[in-house]
C-alpha positions in Angstrom: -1.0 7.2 20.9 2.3 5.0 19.7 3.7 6.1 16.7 4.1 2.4 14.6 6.2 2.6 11.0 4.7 0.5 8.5 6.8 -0.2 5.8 6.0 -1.0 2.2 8.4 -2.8 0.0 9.0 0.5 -2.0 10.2 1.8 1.2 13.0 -0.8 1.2 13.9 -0.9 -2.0 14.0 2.8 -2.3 16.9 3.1 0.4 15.3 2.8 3.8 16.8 0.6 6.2 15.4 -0.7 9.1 18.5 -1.0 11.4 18.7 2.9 11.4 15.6 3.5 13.3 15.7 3.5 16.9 12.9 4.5 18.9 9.9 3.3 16.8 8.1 0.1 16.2 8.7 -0.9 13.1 6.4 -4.1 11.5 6.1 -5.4 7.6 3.9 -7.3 6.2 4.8 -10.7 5.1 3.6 -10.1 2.0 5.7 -6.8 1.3 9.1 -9.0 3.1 8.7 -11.7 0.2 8.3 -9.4 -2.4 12.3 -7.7 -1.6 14.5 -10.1 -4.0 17.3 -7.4 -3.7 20.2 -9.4 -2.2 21.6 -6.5 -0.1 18.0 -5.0 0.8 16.9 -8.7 2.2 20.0 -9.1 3.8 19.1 -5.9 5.8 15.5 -6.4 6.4 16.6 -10.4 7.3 18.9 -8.7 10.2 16.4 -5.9 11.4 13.7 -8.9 11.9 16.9 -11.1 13.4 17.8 -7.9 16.5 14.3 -7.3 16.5 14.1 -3.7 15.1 11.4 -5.0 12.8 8.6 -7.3 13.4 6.9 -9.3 10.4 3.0 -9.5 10.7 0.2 -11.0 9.0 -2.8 -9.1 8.9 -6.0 -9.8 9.9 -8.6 -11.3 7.1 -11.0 -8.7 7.6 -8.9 -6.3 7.8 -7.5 -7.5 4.0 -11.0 -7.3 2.8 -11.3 -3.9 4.1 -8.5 -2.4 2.5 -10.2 -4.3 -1.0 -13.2 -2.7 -0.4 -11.5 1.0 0.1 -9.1 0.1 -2.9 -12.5 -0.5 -4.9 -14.1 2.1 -3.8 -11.0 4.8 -4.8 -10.5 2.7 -7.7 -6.8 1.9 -7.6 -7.4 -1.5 -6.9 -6.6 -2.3 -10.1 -2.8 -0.7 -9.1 -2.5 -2.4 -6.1 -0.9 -6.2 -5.6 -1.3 -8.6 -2.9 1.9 -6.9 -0.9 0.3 -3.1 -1.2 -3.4 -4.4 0.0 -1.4 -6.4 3.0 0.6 -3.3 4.3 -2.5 -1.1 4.2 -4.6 -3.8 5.8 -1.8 -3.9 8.6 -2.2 -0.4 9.0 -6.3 -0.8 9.3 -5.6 -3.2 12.1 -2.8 -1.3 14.0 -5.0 1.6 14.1 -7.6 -0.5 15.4 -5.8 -1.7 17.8 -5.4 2.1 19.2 -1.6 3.0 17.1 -0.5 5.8 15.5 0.5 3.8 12.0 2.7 5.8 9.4 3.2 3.6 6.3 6.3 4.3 4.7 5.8 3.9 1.0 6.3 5.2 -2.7 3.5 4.0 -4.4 1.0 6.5 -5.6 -1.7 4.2 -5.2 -1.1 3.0 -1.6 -1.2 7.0 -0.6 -4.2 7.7 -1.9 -5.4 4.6 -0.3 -4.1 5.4 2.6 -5.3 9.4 2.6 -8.7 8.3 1.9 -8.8 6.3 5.1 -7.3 9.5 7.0 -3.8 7.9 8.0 -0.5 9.3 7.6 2.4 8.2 5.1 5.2 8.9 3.8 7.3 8.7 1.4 11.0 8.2 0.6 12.1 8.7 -3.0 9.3 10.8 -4.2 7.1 13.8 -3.1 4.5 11.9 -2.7 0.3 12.7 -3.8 -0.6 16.2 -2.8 -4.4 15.2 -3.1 -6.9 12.4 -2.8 -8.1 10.9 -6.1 -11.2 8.7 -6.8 -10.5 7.1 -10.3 -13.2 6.4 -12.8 -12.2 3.6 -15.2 -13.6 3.7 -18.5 -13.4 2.3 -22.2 -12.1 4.7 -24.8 -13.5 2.8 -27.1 -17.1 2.1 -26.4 -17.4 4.6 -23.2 -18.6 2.0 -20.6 -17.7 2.8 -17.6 -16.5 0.5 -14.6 -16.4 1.0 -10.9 -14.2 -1.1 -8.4 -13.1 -3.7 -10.8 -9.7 -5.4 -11.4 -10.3 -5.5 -15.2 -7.5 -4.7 -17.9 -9.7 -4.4 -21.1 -13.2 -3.7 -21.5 -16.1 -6.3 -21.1 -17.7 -5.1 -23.8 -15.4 -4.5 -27.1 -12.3 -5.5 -25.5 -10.3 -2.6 -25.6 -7.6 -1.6 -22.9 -9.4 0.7 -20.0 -7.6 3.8 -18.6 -8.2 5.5 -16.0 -9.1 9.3 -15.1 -10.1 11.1 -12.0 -13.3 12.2 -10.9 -13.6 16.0 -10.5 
């Protein structure tokens, strides 16, 4: 099976550059390529794409709603923006396709993601998770409790939600 690097936008910013890998397919999502406003880092990622060490991809819709549902499911949906759901989508649909993905990232929330759906990542500034975690999200207020939902503050009394794992 083909080893494919996906990289996040984390990965980027946090140091990795795409004109040092040789040997592996490297692909972005366009999603994660417009969110890097870094001068230097774009001008990197701009010349990767350019010599074609790096290949920009769109996703698949279905494969977009997929990694919503998963996100929903772990709870960290809330945590994740358009660019994070788009690189773990592309990894969905490289997998499918019979690839090996490993998505290069720093976010906490991608990983577990990502671990939940049994790929591999890994990350560049930080140790990265060392276990799966489903989130509950819940009012501190009132106690309701919410599952799957982008919400910042609580339907009920309108307090702020946090979030804690479920043991």
């Amino acid at each position: 099976m083909e080893k494919i690097i996906v990289l996040d936008t984390s990965a980027i910013i946090n140091g990795y550059n795409p004109l040092l890998m040789i040997g592996n397919r490297q692909v972005i999502s366009i999603d994660a390529l417009n969110e890097i406003i870094q001068e230097d880092k774009r001008k990197i990622v701009e010349e990767a794409l350019e010599i074609k060490r790096l290949e920009k991809i769109n996703p698949e819709e279905k494969f977009i709603i997929k990694a919503e549902e998963i996100a929903k499911e772990t709870n960290d949906i809330k945590y994740l923006s358009k660019s994070d759901i788009s690189t773990i989508a592309l990894a969905l649909e490289l997998k499918e396709k019979g690839f090996e993905p490993i998505i290069i990232t720093d976010d906490f929330s991608i990983q577990n993601v990502i671990k939940f759906l049994g790929l591999k990542y890994a990350p560049m500034a930080t140790r990265g998770i060392r276990k799966l975690i489903k989130w509950k999200l819940y009012c501190p207020a009132c106690g309701r409790k919410y599952n799957g939902e982008k919400l910042n503050e609580c339907l009920v009394c309108g307090v702020k939600l946090k979030r804690k794992p479920i043991l």
